[in-house]
C-alpha positions as CSV (number, residue, x, y, z in Angstrom):
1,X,-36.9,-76.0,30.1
2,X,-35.9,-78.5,32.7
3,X,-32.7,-79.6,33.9
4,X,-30.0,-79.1,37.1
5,X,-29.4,-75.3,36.1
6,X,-33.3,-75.0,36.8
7,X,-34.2,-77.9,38.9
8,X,-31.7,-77.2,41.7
9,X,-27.8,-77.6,42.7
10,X,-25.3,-78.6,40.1
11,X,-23.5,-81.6,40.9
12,X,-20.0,-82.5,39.3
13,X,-19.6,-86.5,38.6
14,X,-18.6,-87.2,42.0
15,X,-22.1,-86.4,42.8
16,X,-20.9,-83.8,45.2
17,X,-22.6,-80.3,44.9
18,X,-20.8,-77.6,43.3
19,X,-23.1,-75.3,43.0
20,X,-25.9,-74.2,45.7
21,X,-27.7,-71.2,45.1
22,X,-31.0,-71.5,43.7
23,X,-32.4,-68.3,44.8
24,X,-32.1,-64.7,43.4
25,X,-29.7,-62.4,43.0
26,X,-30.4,-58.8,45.0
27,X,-30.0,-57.1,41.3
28,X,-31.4,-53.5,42.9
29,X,-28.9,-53.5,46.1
30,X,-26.1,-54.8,43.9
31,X,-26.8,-51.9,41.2
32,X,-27.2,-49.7,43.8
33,X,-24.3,-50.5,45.3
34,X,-22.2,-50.2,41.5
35,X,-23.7,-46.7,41.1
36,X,-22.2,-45.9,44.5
37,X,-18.9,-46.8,42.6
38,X,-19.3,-45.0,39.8
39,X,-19.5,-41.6,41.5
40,X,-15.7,-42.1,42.7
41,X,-13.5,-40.2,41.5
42,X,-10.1,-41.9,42.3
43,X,-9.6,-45.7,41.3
44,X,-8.7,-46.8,45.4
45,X,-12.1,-45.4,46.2
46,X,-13.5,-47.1,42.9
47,X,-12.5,-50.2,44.0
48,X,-13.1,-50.1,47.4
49,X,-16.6,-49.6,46.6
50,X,-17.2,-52.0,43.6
51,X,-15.3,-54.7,45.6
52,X,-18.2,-55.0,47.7
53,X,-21.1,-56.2,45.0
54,X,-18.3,-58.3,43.5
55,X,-17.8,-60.0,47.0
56,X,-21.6,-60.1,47.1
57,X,-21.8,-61.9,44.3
58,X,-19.1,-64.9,44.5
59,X,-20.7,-65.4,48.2
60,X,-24.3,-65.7,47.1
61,X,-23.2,-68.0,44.1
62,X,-21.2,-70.1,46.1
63,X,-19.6,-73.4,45.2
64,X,-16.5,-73.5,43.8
65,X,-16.3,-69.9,42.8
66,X,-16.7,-68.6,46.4
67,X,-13.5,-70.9,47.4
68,X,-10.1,-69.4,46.6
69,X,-8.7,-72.7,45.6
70,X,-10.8,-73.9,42.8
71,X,-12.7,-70.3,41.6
72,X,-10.6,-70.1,38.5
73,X,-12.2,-73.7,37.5
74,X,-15.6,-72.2,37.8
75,X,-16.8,-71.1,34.2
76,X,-19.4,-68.3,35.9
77,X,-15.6,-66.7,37.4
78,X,-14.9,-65.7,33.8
79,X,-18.3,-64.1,33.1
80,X,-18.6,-62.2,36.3
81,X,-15.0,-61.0,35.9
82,X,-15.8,-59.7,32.3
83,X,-18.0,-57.6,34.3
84,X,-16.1,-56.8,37.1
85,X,-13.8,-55.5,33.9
86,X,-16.9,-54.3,32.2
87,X,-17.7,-51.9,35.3
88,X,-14.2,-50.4,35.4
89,X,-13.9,-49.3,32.1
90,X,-17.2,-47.5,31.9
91,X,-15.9,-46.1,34.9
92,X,-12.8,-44.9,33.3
93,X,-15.0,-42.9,30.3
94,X,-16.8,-41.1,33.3
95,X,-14.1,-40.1,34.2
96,X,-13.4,-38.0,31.0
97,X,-16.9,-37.0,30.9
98,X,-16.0,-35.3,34.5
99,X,-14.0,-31.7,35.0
100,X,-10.8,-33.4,36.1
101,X,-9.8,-35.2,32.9
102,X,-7.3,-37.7,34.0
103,X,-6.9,-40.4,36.8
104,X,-4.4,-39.6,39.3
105,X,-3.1,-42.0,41.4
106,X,-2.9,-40.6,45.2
107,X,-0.5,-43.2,46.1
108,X,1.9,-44.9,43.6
109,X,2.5,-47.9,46.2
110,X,-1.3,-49.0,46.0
111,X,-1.8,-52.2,46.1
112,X,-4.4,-53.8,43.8
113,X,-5.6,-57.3,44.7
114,X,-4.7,-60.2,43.8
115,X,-1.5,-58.9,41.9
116,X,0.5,-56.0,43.7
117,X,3.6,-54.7,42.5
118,X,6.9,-55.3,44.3
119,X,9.4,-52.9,44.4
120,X,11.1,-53.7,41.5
121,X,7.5,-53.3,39.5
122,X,7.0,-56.9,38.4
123,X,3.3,-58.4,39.6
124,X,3.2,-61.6,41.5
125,X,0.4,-63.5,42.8
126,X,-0.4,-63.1,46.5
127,X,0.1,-65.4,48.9
């Protein structure tokens, strides 16, 4: 099959590239690196540690999905997030597979990114 998604960058109809990577993704280091997630056993830890393949992945990608302003107009944002939300619930059902049966929250004035919670409780979007 032939075309820009195998030929090379993807280019939006200002002819400017949006999308750069034409190489391959590091699928054993980023696995690796989710299995390291996996074996956490509180959520800040969990995140802390898939965050990292996550980042990995926008940055390799690139374009329009690695730049805060225009990511959410990047179709591949939505997949890799399904996955992103894929990856946390598995690793909520390991976490009833392991002795401690529920997830407790260490510190109730976590922040997770991009929406924290203000004191009142309602999210807003950072910054």
């Amino acid at each position: 099959q032939q075309g820009e998604w195998n030929d090379g960058p993807i280019k939006c109809q200002s002819g400017k590239t949006v999308r750069t990577f034409t190489g391959v993704l590091p699928t054993q280091k980023l696995a690796s690196q989710v299995k390291q997630a996996y074996k956490r056993t509180t959520m800040q830890e969990f995140n802390k540690f898939i965050a990292k393949p996550s980042q990995q992945v926008i940055g390799l990608i690139g374009g329009t999905l690695a730049n805060i302003e225009t990511a959410s107009y990047d179709p591949i944002l939505y997949l890799h997030l399904s996955e992103v939300d894929y990856q946390f619930a598995f690793w909520q059902e390991l976490q009833k597979l392991r002795p401690y049966s529920s997830i407790s929250f260490v510190n109730h004035n976590w922040k997770m990114q991009p929406f924290p919670k203000q004191q009142n409780g309602t999210p807003t979007i950072n910054p």
